[in-house]
N, C-alpha and C positions, 0 to 999 in steps of 0.2 A: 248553137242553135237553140239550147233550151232555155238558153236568158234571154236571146234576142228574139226566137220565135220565128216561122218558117217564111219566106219572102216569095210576097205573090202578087198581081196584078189587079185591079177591080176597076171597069168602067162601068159609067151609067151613062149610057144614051135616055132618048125620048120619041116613040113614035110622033109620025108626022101627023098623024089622026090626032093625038092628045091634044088640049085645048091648050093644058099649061106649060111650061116650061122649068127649068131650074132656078129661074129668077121670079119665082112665084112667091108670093109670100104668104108665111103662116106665123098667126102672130106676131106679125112686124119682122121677122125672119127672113132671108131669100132661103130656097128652098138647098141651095147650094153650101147656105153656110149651117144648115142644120146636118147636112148628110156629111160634111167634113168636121163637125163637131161629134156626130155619130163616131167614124173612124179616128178619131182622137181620144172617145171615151172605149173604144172596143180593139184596139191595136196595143201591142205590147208597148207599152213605155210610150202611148203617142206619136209608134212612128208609122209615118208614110211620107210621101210627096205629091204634091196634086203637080199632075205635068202638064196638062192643060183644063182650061175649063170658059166653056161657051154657055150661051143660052140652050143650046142642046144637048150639052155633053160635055160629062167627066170623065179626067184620066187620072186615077191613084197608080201611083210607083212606086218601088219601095215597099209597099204593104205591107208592114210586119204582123203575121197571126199567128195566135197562142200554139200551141202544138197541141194543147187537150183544152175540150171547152169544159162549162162549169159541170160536168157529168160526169167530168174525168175520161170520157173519148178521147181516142185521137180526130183532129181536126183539119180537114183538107181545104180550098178555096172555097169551093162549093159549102160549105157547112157553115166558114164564116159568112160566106154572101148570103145565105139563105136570113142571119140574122137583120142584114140590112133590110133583106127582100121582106121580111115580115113587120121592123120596124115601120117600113112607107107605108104597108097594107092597112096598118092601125091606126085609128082613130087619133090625132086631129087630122093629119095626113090622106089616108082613105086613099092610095094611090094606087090603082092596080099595077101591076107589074108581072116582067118574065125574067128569070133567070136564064141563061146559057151557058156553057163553059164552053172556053176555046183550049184546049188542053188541059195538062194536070193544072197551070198554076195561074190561068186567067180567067174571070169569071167579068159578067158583063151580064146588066140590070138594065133594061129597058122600060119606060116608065110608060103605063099609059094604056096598055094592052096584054089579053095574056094570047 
């Protein structure tokens, strides 16, 4: 586990209120293939699997996360998501969003609203 990194879940939905979608784009980007190039830059060795993906929603499986982030913590679902959930919050992006956890090892980012 300390090579491969602990395996967890992470969806991003989209409130129905939200204007945009995951097929948004930002600088010529869909909003989809920034948040899957996100978890290939923040996953151990680039691993995950995207198991499905609509104009409203992703499913990452597979998710491999570090066991200690750069603090040297230990690091659970929630710790890794919160890094996505801050990435969207920032500027170009500006995405509000809410975290949730459905148990220890799945975490689900709802874009649009907190």
């Amino acid at each position: 586990m300390g090579a491969n990194g602990r395996e967890v879940i992470i969806r991003v939905k989209k409130f129905d209120s939200w204007d945009g979608d995951l097929e948004s784009e930002y600088d010529g980007k869909e909003l989809s293939a920034i948040i899957e190039s996100w978890m290939t830059d923040n996953t151990v060795k680039g691993k995950f699997n995207t198991s499905d993906a609509t104009t409203n929603m992703m499913l990452f499986e597979q998710v491999r996360i570090p066991l200690y982030d750069a603090a040297g913590k230990a690091q659970d679902t929630r710790g890794f998501a919160k890094g996505l959930q801050k990435f969207l919050k920032e500027p170009p992006y500006s995405i509000t969003n809410k975290l949730m956890m459905k148990g220890l090892g799945q975490a689900v980012i709802v874009l649009g609203d907190k």
